[in-house]
DOTOR-20440 format. One record per residue: chain; x negated, z, y of N, C-alpha, C in turn. Coordinates in nm, 3 decimals, always signed. Layout:
BEGIN
<mivex cadena="A" n_px="X" n_pz="Z" n_py="Y" ca_px="X" ca_pz="Z" ca_py="Y" c_px="X" c_pz="Z" c_py="Y"/>
...
This chain:
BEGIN
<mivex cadena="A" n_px="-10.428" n_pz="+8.510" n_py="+11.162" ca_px="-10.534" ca_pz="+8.574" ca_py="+11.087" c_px="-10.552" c_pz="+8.720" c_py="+11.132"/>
<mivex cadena="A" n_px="-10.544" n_pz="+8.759" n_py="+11.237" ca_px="-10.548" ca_pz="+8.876" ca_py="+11.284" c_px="-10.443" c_pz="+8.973" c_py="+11.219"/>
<mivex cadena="A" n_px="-10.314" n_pz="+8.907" n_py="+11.228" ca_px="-10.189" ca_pz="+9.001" ca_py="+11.195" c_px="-10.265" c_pz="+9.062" c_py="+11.058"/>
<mivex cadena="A" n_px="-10.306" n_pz="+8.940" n_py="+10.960" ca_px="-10.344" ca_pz="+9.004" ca_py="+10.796" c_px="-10.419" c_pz="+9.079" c_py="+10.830"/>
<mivex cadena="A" n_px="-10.586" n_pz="+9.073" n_py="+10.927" ca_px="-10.681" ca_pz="+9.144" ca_py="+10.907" c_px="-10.555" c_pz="+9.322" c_py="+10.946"/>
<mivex cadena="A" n_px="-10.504" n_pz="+9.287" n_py="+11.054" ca_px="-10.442" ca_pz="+9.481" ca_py="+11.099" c_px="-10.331" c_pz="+9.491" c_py="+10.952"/>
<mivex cadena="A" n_px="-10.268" n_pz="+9.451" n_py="+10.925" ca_px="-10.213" ca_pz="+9.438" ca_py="+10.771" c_px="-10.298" c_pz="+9.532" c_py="+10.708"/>
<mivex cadena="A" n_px="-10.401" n_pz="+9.456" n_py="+10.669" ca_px="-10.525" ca_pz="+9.558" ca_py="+10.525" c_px="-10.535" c_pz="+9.675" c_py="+10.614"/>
<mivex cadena="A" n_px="-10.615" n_pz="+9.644" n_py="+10.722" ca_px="-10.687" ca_pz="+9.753" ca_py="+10.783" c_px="-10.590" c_pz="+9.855" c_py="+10.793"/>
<mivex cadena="A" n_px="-10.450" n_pz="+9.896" n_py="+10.818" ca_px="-10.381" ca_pz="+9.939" ca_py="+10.822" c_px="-10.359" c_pz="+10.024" c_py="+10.658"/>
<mivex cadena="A" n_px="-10.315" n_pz="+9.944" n_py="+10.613" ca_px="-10.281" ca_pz="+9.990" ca_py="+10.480" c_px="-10.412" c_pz="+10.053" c_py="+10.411"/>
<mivex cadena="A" n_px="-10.537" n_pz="+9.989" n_py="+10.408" ca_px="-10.639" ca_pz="+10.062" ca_py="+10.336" c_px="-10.652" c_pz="+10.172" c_py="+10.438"/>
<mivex cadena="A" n_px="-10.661" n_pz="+10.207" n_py="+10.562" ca_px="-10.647" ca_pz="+10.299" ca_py="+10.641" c_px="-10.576" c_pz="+10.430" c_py="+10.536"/>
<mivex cadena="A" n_px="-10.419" n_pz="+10.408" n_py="+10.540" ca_px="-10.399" ca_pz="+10.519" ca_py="+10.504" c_px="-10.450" c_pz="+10.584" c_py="+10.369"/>
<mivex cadena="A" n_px="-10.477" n_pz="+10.460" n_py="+10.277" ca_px="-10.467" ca_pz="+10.509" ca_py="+10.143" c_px="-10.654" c_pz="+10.593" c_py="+10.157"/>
<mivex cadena="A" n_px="-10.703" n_pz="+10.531" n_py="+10.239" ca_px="-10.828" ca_pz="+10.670" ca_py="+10.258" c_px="-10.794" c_pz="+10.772" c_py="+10.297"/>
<mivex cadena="A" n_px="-10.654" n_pz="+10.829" n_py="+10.408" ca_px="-10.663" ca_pz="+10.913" ca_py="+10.463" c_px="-10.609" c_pz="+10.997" c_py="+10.345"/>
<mivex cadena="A" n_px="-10.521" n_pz="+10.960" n_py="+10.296" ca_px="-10.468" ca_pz="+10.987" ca_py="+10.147" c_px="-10.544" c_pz="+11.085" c_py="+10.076"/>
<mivex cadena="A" n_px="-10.630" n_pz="+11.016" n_py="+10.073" ca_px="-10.720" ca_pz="+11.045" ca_py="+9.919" c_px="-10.851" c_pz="+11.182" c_py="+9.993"/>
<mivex cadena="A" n_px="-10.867" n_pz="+11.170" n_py="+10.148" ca_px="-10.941" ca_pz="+11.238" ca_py="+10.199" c_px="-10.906" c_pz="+11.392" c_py="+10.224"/>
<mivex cadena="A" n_px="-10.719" n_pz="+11.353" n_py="+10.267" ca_px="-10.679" ca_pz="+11.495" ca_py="+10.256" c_px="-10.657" c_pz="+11.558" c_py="+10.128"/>
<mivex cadena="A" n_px="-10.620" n_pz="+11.484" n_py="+10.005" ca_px="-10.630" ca_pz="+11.566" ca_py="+9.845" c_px="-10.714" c_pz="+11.606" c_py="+9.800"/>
<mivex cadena="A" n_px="-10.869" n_pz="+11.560" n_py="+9.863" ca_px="-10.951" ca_pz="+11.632" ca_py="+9.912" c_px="-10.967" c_pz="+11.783" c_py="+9.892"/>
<mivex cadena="A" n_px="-10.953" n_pz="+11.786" n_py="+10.017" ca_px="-10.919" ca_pz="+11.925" ca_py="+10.089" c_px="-10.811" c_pz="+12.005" c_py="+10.087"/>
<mivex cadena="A" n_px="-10.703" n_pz="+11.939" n_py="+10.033" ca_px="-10.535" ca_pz="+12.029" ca_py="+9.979" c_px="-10.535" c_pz="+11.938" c_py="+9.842"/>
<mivex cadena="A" n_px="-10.479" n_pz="+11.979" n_py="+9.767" ca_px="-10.396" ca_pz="+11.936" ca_py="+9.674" c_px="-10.277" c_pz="+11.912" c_py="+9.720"/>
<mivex cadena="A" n_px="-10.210" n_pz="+12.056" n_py="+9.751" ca_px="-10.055" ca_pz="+12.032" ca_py="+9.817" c_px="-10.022" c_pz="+11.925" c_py="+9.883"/>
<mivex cadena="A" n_px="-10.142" n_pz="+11.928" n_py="+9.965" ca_px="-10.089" ca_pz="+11.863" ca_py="+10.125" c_px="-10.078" c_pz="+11.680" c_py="+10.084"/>
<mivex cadena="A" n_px="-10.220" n_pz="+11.688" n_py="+10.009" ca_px="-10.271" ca_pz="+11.525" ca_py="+9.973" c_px="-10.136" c_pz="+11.447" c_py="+9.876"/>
<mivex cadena="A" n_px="-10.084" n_pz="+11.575" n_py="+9.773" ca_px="-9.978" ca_pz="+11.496" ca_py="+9.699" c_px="-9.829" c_pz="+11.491" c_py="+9.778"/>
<mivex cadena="A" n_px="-9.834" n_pz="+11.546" n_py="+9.882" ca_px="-9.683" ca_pz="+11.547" ca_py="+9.952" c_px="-9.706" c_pz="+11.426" c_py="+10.024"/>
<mivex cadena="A" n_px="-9.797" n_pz="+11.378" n_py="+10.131" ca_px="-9.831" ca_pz="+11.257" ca_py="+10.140" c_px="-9.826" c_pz="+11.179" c_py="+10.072"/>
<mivex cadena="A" n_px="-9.895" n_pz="+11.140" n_py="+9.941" ca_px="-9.903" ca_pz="+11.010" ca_py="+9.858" c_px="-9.760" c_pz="+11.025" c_py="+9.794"/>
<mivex cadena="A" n_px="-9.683" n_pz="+11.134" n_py="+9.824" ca_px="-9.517" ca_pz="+11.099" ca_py="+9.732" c_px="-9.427" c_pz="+11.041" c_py="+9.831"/>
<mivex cadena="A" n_px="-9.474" n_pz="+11.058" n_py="+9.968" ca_px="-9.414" ca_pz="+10.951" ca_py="+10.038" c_px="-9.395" c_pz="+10.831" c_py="+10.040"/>
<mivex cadena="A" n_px="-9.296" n_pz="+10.761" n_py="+10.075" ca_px="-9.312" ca_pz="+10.625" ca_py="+10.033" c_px="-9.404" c_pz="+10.527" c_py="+10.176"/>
<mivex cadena="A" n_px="-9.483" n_pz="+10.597" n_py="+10.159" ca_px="-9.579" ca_pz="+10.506" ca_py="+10.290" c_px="-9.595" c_pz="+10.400" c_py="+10.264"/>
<mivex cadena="A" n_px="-9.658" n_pz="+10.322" n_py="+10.173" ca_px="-9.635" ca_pz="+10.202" ca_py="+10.142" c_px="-9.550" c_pz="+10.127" c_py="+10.133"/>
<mivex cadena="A" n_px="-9.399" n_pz="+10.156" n_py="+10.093" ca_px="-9.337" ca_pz="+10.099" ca_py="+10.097" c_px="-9.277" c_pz="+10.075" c_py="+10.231"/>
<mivex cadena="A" n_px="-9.281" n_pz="+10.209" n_py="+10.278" ca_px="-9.263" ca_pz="+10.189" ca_py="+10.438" c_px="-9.284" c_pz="+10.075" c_py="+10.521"/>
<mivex cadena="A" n_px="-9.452" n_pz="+10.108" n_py="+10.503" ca_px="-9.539" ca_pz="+9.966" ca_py="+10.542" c_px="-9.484" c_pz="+9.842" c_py="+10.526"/>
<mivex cadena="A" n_px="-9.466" n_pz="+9.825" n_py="+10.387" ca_px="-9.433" ca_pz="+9.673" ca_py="+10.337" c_px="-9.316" c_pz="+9.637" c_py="+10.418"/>
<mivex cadena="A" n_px="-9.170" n_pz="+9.753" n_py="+10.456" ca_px="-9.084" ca_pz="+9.731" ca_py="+10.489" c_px="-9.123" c_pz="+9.671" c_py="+10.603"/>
<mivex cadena="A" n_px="-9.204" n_pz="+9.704" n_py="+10.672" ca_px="-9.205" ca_pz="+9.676" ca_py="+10.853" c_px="-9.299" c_pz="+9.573" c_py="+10.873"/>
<mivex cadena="A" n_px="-9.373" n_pz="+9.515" n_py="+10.745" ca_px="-9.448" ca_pz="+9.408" ca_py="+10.756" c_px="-9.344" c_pz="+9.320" c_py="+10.729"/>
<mivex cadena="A" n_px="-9.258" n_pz="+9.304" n_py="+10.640" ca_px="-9.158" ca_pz="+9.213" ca_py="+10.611" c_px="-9.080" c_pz="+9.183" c_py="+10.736"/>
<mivex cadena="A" n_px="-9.055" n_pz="+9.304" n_py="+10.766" ca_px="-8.944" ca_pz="+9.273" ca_py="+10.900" c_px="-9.010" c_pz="+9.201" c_py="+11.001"/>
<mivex cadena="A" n_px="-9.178" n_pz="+9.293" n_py="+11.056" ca_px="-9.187" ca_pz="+9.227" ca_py="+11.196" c_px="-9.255" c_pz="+9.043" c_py="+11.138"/>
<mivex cadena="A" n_px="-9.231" n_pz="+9.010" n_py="+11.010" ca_px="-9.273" ca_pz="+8.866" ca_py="+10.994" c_px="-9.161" c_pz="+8.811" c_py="+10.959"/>
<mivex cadena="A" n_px="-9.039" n_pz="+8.870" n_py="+11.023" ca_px="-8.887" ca_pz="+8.784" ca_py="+11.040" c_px="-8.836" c_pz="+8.745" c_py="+10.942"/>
<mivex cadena="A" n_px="-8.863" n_pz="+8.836" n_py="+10.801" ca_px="-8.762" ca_pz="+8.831" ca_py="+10.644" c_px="-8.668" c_pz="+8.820" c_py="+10.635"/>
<mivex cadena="A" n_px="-8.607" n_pz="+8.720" n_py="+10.604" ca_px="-8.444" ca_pz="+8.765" ca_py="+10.569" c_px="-8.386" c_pz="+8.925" c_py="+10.556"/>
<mivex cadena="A" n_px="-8.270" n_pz="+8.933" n_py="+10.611" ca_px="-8.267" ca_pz="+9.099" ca_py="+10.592" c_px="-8.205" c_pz="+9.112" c_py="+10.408"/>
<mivex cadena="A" n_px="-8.163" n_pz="+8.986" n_py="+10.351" ca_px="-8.201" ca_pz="+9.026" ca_py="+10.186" c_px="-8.321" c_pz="+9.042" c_py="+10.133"/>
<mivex cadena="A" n_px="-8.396" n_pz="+8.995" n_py="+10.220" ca_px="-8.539" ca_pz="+8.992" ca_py="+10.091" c_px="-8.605" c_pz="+9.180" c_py="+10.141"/>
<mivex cadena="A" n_px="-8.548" n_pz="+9.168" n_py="+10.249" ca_px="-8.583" ca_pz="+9.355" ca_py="+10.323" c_px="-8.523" c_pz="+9.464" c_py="+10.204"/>
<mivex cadena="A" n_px="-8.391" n_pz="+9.424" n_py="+10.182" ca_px="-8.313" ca_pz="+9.512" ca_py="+10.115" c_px="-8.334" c_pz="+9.492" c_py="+10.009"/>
<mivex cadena="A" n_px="-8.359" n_pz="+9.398" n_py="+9.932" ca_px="-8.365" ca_pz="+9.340" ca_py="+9.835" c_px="-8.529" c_pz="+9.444" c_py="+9.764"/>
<mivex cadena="A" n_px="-8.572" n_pz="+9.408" n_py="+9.870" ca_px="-8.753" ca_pz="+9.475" ca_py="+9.807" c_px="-8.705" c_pz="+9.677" c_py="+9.793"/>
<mivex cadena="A" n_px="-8.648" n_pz="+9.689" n_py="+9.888" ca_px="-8.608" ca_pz="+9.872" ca_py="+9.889" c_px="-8.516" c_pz="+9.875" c_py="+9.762"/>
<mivex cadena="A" n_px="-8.445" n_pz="+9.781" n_py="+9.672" ca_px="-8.370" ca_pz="+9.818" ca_py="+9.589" c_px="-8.473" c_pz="+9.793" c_py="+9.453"/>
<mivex cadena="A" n_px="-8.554" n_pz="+9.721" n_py="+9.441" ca_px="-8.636" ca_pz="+9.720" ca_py="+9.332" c_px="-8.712" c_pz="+9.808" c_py="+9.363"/>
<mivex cadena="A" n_px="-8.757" n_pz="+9.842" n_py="+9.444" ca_px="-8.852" ca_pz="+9.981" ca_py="+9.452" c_px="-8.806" c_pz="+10.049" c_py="+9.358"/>
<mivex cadena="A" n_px="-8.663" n_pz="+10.122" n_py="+9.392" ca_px="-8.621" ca_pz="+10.185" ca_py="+9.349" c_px="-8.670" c_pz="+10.205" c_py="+9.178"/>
<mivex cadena="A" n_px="-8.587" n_pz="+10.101" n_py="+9.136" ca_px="-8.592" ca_pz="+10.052" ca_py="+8.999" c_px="-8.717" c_pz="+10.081" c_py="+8.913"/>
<mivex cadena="A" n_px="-8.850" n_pz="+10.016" n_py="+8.994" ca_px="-9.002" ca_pz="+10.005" ca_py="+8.970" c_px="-9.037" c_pz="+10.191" c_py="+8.979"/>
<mivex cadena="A" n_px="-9.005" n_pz="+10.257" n_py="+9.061" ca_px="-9.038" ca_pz="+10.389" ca_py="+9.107" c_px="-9.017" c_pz="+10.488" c_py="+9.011"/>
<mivex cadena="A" n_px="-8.861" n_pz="+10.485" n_py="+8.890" ca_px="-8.809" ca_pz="+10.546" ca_py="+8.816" c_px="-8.950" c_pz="+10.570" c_py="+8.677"/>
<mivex cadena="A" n_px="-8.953" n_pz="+10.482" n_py="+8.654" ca_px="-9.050" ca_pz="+10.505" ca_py="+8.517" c_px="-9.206" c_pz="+10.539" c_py="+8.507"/>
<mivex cadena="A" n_px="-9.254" n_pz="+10.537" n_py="+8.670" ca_px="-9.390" ca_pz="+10.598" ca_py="+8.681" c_px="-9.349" c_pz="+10.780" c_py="+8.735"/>
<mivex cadena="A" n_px="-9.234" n_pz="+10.811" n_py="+8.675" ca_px="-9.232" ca_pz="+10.902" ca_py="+8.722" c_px="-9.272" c_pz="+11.075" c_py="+8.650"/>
<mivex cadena="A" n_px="-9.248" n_pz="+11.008" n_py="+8.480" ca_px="-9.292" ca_pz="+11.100" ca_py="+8.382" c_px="-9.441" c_pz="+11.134" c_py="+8.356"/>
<mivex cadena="A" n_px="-9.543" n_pz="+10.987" n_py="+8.454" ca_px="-9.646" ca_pz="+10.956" ca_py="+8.453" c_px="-9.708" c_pz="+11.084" c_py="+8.546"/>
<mivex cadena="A" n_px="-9.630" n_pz="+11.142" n_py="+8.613" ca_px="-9.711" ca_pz="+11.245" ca_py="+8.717" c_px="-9.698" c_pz="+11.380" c_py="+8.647"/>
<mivex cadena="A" n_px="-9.564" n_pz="+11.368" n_py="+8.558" ca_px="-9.554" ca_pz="+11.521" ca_py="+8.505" c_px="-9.614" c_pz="+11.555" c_py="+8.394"/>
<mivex cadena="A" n_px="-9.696" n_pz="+11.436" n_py="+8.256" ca_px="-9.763" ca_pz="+11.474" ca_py="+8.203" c_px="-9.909" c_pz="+11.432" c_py="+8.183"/>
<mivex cadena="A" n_px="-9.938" n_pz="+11.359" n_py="+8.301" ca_px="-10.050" ca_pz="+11.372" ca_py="+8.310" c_px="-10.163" c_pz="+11.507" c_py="+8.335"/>
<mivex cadena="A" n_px="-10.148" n_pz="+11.590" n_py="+8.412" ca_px="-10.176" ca_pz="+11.729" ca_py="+8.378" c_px="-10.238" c_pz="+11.784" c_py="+8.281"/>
<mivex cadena="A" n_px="-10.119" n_pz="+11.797" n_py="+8.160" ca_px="-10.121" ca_pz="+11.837" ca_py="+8.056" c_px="-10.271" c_pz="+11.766" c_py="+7.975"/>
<mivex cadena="A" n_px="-10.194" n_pz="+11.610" n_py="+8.002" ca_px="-10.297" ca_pz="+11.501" ca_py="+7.903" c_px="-10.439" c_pz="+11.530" c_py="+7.939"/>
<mivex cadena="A" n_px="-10.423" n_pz="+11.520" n_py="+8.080" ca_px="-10.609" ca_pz="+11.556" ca_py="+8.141" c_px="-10.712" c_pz="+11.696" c_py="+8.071"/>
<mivex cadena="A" n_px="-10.588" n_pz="+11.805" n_py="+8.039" ca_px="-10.674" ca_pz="+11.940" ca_py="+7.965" c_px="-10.680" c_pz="+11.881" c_py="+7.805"/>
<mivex cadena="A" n_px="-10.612" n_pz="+11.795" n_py="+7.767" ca_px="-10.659" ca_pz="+11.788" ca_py="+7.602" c_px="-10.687" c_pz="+11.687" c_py="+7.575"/>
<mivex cadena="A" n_px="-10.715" n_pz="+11.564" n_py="+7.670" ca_px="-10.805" ca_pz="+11.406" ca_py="+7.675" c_px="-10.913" c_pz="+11.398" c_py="+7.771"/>
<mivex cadena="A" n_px="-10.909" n_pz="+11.429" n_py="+7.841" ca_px="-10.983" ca_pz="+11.413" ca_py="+7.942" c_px="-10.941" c_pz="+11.324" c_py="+8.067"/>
<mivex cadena="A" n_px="-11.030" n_pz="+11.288" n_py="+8.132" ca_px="-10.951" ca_pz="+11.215" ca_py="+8.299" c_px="-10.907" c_pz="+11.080" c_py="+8.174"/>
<mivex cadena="A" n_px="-11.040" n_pz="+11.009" n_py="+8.135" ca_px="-10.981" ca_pz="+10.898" ca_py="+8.051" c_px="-10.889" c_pz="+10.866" c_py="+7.970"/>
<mivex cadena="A" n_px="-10.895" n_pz="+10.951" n_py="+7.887" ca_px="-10.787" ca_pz="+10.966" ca_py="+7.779" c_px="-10.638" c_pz="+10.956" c_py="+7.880"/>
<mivex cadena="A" n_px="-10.643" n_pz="+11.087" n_py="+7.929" ca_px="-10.495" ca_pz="+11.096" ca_py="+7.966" c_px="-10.457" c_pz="+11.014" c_py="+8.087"/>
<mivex cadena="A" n_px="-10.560" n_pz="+10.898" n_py="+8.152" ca_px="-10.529" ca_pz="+10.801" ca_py="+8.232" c_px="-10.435" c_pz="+10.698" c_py="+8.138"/>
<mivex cadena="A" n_px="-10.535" n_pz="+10.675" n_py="+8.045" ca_px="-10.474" ca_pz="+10.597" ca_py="+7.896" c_px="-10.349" c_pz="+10.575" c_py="+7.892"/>
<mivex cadena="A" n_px="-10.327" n_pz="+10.753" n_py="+7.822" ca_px="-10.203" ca_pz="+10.727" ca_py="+7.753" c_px="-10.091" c_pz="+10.745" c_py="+7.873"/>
<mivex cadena="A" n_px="-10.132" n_pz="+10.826" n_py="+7.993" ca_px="-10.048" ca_pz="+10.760" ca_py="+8.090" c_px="-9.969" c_pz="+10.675" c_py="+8.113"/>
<mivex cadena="A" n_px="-10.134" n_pz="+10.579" n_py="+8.108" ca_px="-10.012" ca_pz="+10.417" ca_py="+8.157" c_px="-9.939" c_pz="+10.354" c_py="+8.013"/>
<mivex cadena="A" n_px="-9.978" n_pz="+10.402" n_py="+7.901" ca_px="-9.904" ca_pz="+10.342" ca_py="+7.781" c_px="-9.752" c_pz="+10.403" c_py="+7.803"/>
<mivex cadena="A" n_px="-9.763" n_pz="+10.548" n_py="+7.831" ca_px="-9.637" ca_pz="+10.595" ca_py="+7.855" c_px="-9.573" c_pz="+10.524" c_py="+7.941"/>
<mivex cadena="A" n_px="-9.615" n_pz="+10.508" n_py="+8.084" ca_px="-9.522" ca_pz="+10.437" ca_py="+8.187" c_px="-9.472" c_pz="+10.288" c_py="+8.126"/>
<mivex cadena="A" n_px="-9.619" n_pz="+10.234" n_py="+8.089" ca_px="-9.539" ca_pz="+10.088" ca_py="+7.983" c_px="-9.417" c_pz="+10.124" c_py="+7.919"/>
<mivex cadena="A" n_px="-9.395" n_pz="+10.230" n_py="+7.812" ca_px="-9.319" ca_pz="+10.249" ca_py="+7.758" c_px="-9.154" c_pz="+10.287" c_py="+7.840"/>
<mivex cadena="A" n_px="-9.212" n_pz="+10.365" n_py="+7.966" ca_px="-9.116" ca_pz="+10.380" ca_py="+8.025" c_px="-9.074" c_pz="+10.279" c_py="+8.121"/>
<mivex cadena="A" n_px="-9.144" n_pz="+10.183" n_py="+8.139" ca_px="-9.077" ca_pz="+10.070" ca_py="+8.204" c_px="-9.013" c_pz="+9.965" c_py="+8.116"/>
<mivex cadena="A" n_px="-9.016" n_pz="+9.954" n_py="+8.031" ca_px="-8.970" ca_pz="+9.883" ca_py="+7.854" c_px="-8.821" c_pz="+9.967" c_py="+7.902"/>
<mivex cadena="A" n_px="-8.825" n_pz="+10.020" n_py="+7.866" ca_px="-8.647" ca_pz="+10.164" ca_py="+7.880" c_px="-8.543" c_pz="+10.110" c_py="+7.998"/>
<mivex cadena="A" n_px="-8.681" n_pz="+10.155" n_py="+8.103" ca_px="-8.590" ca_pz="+10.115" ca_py="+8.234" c_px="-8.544" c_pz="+10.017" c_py="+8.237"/>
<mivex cadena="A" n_px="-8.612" n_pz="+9.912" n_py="+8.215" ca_px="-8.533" ca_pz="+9.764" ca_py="+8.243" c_px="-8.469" c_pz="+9.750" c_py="+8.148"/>
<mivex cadena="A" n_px="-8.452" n_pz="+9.770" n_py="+8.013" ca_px="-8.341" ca_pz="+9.778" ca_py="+7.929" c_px="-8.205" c_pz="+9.828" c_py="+7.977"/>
<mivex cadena="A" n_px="-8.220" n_pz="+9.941" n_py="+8.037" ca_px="-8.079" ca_pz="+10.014" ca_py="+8.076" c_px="-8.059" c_pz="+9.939" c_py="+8.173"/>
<mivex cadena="A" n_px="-8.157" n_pz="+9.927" n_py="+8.315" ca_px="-8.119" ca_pz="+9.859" ca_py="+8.409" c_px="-8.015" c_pz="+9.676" c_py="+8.400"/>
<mivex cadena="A" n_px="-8.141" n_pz="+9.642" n_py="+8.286" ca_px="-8.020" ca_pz="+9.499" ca_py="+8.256" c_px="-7.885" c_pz="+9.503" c_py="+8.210"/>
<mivex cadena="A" n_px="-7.850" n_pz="+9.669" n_py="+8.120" ca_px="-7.709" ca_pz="+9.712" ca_py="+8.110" c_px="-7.627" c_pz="+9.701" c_py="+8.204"/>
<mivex cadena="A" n_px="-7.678" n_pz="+9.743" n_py="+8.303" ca_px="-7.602" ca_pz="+9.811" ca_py="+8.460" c_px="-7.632" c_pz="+9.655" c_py="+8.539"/>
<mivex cadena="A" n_px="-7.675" n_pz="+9.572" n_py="+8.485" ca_px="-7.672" ca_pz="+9.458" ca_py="+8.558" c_px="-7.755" c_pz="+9.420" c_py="+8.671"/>
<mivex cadena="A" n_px="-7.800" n_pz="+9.450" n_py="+8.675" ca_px="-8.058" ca_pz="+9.466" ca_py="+8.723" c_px="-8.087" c_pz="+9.379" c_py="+8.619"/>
<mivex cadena="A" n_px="-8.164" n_pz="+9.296" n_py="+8.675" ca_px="-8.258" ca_pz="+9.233" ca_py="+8.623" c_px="-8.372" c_pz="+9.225" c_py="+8.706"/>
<mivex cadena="A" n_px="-8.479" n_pz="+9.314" n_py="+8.609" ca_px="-8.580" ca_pz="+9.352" ca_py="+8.663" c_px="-8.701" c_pz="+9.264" c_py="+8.616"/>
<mivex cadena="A" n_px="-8.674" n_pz="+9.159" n_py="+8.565" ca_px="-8.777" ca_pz="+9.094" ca_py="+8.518" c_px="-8.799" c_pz="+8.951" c_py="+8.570"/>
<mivex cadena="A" n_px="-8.724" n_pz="+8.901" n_py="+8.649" ca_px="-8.695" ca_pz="+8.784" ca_py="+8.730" c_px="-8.593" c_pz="+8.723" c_py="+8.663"/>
């Protein structure tokens, strides 16, 4: 029980520190959150709870996969926020990333990914 409680505490840890420094930088706060800290995390929670080293590798290669289509999501959101608002262009955001995860796993099942189980 402990391991989970330092688990959260850990992980919600950073994602405050996250959000505390974007804060105060923009720069600084989004070079952080484009790190893959989380996944980091997950990696070393998997490991130090004795994962198979496929299910280790296995999780860093769907990242991958999962990572590709939220990625148009950062470059026009911007835009969307000056002519929707935070809501609006949260919206159509995630309709876009839907859309762009629809794509990805299409091509990906080409290339022989199966991203859907």
């Amino acid at each position: 029980m402990g391991w989970l409680i330092f688990k959260y505490a850990t992980t919600a840890f950073l994602v405050v520190v996250i959000s505390e420094v974007a804060k105060r930088s923009d720069r600084l706060g989004s070079f952080i959150a484009a790190l893959p800290t989380i996944t980091i995390l997950t990696l070393l929670w998997l490991y130090f709870e004795k994962q198979p080293d496929e299910k280790i590798t296995s999780h860093a290669f769907y990242t991958f996969w999962y990572v590709l289509p939220t990625l148009p999501m950062f470059f026009m959101f911007p835009w969307l926020f000056g002519k929707f608002g935070f809501w609006g262009a949260l919206g159509v955001s995630v309709l876009v990333t839907i859309g762009c995860f629809v794509v990805v796993t299409l091509v990906a099942r080409m290339l022989g990914v199966n991203l859907l189980g």
